[in-house]
C-alpha positions in Angstrom: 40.0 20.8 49.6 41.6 24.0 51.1 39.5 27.0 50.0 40.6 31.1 50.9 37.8 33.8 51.3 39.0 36.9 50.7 38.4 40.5 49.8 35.0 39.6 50.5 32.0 42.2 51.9 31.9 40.6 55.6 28.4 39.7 55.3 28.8 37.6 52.5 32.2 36.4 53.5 30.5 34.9 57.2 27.1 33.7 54.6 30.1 31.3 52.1 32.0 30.9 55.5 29.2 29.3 57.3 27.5 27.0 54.6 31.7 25.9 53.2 31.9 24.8 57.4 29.2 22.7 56.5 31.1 20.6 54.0 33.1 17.8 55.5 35.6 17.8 52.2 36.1 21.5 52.6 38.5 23.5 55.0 38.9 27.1 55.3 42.8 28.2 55.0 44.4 31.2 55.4 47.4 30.4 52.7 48.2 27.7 50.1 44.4 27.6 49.0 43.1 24.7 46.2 40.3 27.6 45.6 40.2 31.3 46.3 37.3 33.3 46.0 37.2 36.9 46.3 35.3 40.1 45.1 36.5 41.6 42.0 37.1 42.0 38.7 37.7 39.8 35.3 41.6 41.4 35.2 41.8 41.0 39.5 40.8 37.6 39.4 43.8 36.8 36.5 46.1 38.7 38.5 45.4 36.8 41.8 45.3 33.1 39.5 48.8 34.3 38.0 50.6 34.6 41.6 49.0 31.9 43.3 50.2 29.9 41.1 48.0 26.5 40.7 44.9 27.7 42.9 41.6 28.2 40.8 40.0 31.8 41.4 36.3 32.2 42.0 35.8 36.5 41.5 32.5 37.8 42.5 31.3 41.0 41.1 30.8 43.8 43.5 27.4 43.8 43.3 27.6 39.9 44.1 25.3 39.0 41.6 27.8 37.8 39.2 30.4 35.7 39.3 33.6 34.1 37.0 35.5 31.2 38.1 39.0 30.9 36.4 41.2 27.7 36.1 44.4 26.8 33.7 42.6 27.1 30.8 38.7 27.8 32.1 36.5 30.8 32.1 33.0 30.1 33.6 30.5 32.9 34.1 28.1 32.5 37.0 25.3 34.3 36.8 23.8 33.0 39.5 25.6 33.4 42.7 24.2 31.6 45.8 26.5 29.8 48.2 25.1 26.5 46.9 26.6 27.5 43.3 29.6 28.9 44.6 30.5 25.6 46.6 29.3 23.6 42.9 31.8 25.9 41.1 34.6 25.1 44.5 34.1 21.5 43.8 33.6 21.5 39.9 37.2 23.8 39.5 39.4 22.2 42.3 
């Protein structure tokens, strides 16, 4: 599974970087993603799942304590947001 971290605070981009190296079934890509996560908003995250066309969007909030994974036709709210969930949520989504 080919997963892109961006528009991420760098320390918890290099904290999901890290434990995601630590999957075997997960590489980290720079383009043509499975799964991106970023930091944003409800109406970012849409934007980002429109044009990327079949990836599935994992948005944190800013505060990184929240979370909402979109898909085709999926909404999931986190409100937990660990990199153990986040990686759940990669695999659960992808």
């Amino acid at each position: 599974m080919r997963v892109l971290l961006t528009n991420l605070p760098p320390l918890l981009r290099d904290i999901l970087a890290e434990a995601l190296a630590a999957e075997p079934d997960i590489a980290l890509v720079g383009q043509d993603a499975d799964v991106i996560v970023m930091q944003g908003s409800r109406d970012e995250a849409e934007e980002i799942l429109h044009a990327s066309g079949s990836a599935r969007v994992v948005a944190v909030d800013s505060r990184g304590t929240r979370a909402i994974v979109l898909g085709d036709s999926e909404s999931i709210a986190l409100n937990d947001v660990s990199p153990s969930t986040i990686i759940m949520e990669i695999r659960g989504t992808a």
